[in-house]
C-alpha positions as protocol buffer text, in pm:
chain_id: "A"
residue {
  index: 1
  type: UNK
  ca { x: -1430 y: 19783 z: -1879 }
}
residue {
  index: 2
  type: UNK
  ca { x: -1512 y: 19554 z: -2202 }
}
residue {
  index: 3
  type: UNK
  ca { x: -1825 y: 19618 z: -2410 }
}
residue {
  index: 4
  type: UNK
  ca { x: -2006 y: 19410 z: -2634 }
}
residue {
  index: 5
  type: UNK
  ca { x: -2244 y: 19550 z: -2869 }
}
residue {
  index: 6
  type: UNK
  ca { x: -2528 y: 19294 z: -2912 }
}
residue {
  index: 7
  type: UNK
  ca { x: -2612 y: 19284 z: -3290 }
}
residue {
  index: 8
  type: UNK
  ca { x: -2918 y: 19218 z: -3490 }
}
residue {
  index: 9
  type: UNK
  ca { x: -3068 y: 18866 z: -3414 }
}
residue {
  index: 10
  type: UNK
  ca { x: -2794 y: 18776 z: -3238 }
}
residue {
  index: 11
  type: UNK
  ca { x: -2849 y: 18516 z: -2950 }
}
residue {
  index: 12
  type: UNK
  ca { x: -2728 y: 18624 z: -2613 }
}
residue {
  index: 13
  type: UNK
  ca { x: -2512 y: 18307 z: -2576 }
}
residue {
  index: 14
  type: UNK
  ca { x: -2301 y: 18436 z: -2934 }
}
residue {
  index: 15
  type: UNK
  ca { x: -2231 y: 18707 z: -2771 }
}
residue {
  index: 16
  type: UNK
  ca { x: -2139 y: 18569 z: -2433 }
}
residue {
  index: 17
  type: UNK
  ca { x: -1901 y: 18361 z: -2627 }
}
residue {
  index: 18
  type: UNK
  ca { x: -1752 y: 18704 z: -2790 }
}
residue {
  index: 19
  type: UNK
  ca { x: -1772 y: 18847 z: -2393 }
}
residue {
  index: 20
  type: UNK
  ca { x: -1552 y: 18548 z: -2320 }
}
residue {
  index: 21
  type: UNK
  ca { x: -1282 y: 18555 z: -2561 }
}
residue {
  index: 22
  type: UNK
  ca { x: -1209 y: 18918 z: -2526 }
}
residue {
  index: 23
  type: UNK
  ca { x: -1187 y: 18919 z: -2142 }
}
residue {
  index: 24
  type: UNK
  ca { x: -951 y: 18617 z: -2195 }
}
residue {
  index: 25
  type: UNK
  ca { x: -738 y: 18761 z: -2400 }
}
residue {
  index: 26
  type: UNK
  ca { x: -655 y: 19081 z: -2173 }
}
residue {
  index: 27
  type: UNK
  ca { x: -540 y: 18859 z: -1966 }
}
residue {
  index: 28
  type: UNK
  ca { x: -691 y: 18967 z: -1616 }
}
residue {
  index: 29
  type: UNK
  ca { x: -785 y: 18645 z: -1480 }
}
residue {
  index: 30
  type: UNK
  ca { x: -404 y: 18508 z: -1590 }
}
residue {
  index: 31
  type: UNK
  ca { x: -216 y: 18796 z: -1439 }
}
residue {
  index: 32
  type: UNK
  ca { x: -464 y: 18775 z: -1110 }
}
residue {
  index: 33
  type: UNK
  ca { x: -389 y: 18465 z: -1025 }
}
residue {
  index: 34
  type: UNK
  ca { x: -17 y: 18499 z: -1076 }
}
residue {
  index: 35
  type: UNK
  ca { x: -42 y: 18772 z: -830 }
}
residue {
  index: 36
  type: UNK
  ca { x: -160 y: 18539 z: -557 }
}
residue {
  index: 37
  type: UNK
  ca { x: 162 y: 18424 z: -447 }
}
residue {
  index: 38
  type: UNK
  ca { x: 516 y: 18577 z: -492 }
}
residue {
  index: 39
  type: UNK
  ca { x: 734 y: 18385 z: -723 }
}
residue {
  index: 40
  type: UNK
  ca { x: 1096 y: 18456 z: -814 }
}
residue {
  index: 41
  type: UNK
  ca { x: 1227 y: 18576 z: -1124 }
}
residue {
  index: 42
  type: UNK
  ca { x: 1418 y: 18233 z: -1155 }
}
residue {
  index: 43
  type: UNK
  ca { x: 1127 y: 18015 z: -1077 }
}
residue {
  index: 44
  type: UNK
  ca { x: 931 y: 18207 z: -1370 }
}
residue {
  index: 45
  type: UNK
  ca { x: 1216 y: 18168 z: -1609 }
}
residue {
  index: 46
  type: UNK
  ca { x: 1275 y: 17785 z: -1525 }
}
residue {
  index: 47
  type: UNK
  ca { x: 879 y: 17693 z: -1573 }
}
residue {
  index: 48
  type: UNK
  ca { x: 957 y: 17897 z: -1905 }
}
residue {
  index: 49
  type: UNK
  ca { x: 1218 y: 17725 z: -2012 }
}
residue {
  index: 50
  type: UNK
  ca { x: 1064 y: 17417 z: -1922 }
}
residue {
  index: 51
  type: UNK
  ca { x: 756 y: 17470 z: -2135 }
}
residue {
  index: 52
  type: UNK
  ca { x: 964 y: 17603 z: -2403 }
}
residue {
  index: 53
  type: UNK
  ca { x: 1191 y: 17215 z: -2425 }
}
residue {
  index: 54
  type: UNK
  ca { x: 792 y: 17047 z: -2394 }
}
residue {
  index: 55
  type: UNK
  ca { x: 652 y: 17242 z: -2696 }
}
residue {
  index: 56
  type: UNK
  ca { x: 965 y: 17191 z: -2905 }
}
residue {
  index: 57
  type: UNK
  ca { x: 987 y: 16860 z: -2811 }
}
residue {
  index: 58
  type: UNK
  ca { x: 579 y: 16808 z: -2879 }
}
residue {
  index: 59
  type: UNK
  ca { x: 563 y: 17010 z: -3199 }
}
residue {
  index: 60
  type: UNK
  ca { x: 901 y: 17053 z: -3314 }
}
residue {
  index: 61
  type: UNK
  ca { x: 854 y: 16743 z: -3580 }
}
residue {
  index: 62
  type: UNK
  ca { x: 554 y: 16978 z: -3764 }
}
residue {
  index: 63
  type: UNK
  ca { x: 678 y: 17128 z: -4025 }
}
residue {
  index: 64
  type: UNK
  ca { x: 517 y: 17463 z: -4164 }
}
């Protein structure tokens, strides 16, 4: 269970907004819906891969 300690004078929508980010980032709602439906190993990997070629492809040309 997440809690969010409300500080001093702070709105109620800040700290929705703080609510929000840390449920996202446990990743509950991501792994819940991947549950849904079965999906092979090789599916996964291939829609990896996949995004993996897109992102290079998208941001490869940025240099750090």
């Amino acid at each position: 269970m997440l809690h969010i300690q409300i500080k001093d004078n702070e709105s109620i929508d800040k700290a929705l907004k703080r609510f929000k980010k840390k449920f996202e980032k446990t990743g509950v709602l991501r792994q819940l819906r991947s549950r849904q439906a079965f999906q092979k190993k090789s599916v996964t990997r291939r829609f990896e891969v996949i995004h993996a070629a897109y992102k290079q492809k998208t941001y490869g040309h940025i240099d750090e």
